[in-house]
Backbone as CSV, one residue per row, in Angstrom:
resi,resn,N_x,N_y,N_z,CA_x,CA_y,CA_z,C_x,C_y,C_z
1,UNK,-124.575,1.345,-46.053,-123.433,0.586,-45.606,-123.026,-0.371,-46.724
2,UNK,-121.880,-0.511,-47.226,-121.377,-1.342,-48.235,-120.549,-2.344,-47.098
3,UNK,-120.434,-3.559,-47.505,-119.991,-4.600,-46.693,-118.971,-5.233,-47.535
4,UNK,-117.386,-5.596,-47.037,-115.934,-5.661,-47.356,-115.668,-7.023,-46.857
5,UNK,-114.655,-7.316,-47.273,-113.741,-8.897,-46.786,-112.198,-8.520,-46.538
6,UNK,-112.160,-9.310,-45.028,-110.878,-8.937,-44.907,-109.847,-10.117,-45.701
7,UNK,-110.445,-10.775,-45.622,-109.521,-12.014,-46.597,-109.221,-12.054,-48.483
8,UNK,-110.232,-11.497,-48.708,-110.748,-11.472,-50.120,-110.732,-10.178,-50.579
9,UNK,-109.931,-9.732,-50.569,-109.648,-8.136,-51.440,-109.288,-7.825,-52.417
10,UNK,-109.725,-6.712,-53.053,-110.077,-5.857,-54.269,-109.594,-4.386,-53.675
11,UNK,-108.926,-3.706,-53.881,-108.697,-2.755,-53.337,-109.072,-1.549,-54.398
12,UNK,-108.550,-1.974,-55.504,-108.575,-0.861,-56.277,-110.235,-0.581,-56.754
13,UNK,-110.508,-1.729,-56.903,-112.296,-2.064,-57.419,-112.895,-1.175,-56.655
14,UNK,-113.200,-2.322,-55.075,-113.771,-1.303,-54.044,-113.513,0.038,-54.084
15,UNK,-112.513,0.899,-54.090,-112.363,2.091,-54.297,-113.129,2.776,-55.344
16,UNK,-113.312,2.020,-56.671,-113.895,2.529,-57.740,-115.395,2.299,-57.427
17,UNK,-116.064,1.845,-57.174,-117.043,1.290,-56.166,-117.833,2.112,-55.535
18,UNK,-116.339,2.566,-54.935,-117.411,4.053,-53.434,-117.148,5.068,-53.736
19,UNK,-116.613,5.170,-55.184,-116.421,6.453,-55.699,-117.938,7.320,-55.830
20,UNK,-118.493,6.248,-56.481,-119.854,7.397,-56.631,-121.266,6.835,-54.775
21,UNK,-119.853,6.427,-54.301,-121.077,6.545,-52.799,-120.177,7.071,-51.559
22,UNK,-120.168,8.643,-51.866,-118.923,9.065,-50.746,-119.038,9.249,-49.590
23,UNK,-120.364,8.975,-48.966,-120.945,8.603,-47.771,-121.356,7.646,-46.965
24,UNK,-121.326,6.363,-47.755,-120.845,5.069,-47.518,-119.943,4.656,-46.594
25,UNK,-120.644,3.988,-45.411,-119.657,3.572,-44.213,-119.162,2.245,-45.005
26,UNK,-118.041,1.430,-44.382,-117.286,0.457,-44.815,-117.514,-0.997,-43.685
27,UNK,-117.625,-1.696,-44.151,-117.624,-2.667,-42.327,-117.294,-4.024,-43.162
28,UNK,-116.862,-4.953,-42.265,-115.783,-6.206,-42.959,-117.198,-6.785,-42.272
29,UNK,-117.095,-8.072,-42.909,-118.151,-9.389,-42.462,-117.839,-10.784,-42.988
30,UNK,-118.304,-11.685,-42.378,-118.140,-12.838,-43.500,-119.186,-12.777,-44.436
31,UNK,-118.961,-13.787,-45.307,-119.722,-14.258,-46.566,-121.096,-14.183,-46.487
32,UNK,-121.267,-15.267,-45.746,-122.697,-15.816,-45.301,-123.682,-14.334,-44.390
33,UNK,-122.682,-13.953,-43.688,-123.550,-12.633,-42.866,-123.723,-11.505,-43.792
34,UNK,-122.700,-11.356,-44.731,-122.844,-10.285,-45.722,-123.594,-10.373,-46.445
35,UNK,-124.397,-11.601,-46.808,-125.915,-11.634,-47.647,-126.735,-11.440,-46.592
36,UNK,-127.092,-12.035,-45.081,-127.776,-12.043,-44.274,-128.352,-9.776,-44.086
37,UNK,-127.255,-9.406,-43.740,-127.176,-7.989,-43.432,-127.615,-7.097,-45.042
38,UNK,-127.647,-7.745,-45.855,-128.146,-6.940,-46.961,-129.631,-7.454,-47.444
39,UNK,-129.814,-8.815,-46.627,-131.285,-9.065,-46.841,-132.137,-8.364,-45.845
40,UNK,-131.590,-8.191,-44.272,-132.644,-7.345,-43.286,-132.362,-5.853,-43.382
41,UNK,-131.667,-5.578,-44.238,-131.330,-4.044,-44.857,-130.901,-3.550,-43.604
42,UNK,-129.815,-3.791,-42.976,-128.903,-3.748,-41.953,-127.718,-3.081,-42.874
43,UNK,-127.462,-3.414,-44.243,-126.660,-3.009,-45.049,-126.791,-2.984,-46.759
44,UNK,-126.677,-2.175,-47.348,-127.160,-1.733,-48.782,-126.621,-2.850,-49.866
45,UNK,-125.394,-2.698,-49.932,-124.170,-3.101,-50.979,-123.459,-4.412,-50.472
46,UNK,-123.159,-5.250,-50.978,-121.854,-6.540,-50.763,-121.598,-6.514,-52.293
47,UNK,-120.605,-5.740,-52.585,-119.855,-5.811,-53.739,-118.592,-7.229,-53.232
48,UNK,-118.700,-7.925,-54.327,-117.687,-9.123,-54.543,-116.955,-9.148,-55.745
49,UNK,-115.563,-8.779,-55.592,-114.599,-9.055,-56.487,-113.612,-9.895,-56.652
50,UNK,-113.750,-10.888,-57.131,-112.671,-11.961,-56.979,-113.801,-13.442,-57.635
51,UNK,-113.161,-14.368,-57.735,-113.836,-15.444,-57.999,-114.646,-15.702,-57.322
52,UNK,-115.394,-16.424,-57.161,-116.187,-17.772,-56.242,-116.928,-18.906,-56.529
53,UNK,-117.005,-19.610,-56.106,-118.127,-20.684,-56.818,-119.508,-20.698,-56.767
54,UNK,-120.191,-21.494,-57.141,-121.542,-21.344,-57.126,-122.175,-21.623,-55.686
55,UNK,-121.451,-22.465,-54.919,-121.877,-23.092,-53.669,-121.617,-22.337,-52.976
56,UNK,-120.507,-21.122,-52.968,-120.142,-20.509,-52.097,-121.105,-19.045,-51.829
57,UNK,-122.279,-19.012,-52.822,-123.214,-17.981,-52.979,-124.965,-17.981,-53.010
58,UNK,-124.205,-19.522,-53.025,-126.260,-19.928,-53.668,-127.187,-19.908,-52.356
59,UNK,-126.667,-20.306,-51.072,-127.683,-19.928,-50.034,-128.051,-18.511,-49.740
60,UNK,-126.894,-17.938,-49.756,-127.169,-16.401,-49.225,-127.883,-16.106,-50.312
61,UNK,-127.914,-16.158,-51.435,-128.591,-15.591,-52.868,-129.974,-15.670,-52.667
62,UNK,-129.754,-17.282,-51.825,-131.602,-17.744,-51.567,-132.416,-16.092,-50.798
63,UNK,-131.603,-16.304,-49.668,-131.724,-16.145,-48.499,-131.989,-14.415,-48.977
64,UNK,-131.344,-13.953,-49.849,-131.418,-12.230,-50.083,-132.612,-11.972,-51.219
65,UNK,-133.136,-13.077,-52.411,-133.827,-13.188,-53.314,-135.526,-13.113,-52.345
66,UNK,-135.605,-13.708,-50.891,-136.499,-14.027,-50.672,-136.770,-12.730,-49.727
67,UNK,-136.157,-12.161,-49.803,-135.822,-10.414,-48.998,-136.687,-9.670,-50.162
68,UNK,-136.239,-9.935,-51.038,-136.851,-8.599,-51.898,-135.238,-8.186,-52.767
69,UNK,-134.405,-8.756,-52.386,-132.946,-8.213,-53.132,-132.992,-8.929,-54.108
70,UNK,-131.447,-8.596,-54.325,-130.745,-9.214,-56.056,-129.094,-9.359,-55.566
71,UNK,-129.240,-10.285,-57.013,-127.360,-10.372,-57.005,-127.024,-10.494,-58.466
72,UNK,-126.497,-9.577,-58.913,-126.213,-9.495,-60.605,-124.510,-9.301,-60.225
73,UNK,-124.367,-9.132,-61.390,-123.168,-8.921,-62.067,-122.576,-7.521,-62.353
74,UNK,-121.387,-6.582,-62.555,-121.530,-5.110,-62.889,-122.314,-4.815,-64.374
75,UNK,-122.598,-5.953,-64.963,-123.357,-5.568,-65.927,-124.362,-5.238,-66.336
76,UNK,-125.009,-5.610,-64.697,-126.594,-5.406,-64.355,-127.474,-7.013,-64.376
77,UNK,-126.994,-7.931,-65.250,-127.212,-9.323,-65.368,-127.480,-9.988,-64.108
78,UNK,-128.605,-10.663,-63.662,-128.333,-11.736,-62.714,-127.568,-12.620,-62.803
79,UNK,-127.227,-13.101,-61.309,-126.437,-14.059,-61.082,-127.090,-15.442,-61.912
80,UNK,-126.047,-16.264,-62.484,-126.671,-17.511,-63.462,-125.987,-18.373,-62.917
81,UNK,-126.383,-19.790,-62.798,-126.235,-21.264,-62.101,-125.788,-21.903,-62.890
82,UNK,-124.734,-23.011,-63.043,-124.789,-24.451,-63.909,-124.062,-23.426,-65.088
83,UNK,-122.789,-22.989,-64.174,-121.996,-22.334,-65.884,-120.633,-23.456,-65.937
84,UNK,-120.305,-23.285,-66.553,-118.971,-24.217,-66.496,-117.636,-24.040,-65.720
85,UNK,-117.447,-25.429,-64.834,-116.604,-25.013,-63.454,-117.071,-24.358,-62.367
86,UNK,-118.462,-24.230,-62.493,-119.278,-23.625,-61.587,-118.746,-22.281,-60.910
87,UNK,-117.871,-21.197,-61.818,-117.535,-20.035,-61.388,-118.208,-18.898,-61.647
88,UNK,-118.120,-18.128,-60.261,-118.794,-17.017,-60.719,-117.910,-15.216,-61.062
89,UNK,-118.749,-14.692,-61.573,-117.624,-13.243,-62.061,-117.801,-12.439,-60.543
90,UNK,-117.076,-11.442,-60.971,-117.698,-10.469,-59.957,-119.238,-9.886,-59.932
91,UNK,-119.649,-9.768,-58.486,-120.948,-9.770,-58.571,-121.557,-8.608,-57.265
92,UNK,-122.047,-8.224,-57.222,-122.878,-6.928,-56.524,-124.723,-7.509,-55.651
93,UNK,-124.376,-7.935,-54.870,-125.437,-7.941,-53.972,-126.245,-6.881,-53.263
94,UNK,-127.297,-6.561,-53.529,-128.393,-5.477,-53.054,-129.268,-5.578,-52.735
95,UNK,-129.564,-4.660,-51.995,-131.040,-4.563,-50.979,-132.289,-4.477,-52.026
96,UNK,-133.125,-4.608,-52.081,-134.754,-3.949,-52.808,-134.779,-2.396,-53.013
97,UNK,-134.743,-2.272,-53.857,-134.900,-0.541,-54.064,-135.756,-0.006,-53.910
C-alpha cells in the first residue's frame, strides 16, 4: 500500500512512483497517520513530494525510526535536521525491509 495526500499533490511524481509498483493499492491519509500506518506495516510507502518543514516530520520520523523504518530522500540519503530554514526535499518513508 503506498499512502497519498489529498491536499498536497504531486501528480505527475506519484505516477512516476507507481510506475515500477503496478500492484500497489493507493489510499489518502493524513500526515501524522501516514507515518503511523507505515510504522505498524499497515502500509509500505508514504512518498512525499512537495516541501515541508522539519517539525512537520520529526515525530512521525521518531515514531517510524523506532519501527524498524526509514525516511530518506530519492537519493537514498536520510532524512537530515538543522538545515537551513528548516526545509525538507522530497522524501520517501518506508517500512523495514
Amino acid at each position: 500500500m503506498v499512502l497519498d495526500s489529498r491536499s498536497h499533490r504531486a501528480p505527475d511524481k506519484l505516477v512516476a512512483f507507481l510506475a515500477d509498483l503496478p500492484e500497489a493499492q493507493l489510499h489518502n491519509a493524513g500526515s501524522s497517520l501516514k507515518f503511523c500506518k507505515v510504522a505498524d506495516a499497515s502500509a509500505d510507502f508514504y512518498p512525499r513530494f512537495g516541501p515541508t518543514c522539519e517539525w512537520d516530520v520529526a515525530a512521525g520520523h521518531a515514531v517510524l525510526a523506532a519501527a524498524g523504518g526509514e525516511v530518506v530522500g530519492f537519493d537514498g540519503q536520510p532524512m537530515a535536521y538543522g538545515k537551513a530554514k528548516f526545509l525538507n526535499g522530497d522524501f520517501l518513508a518506508r517500512a523495514k525491509a
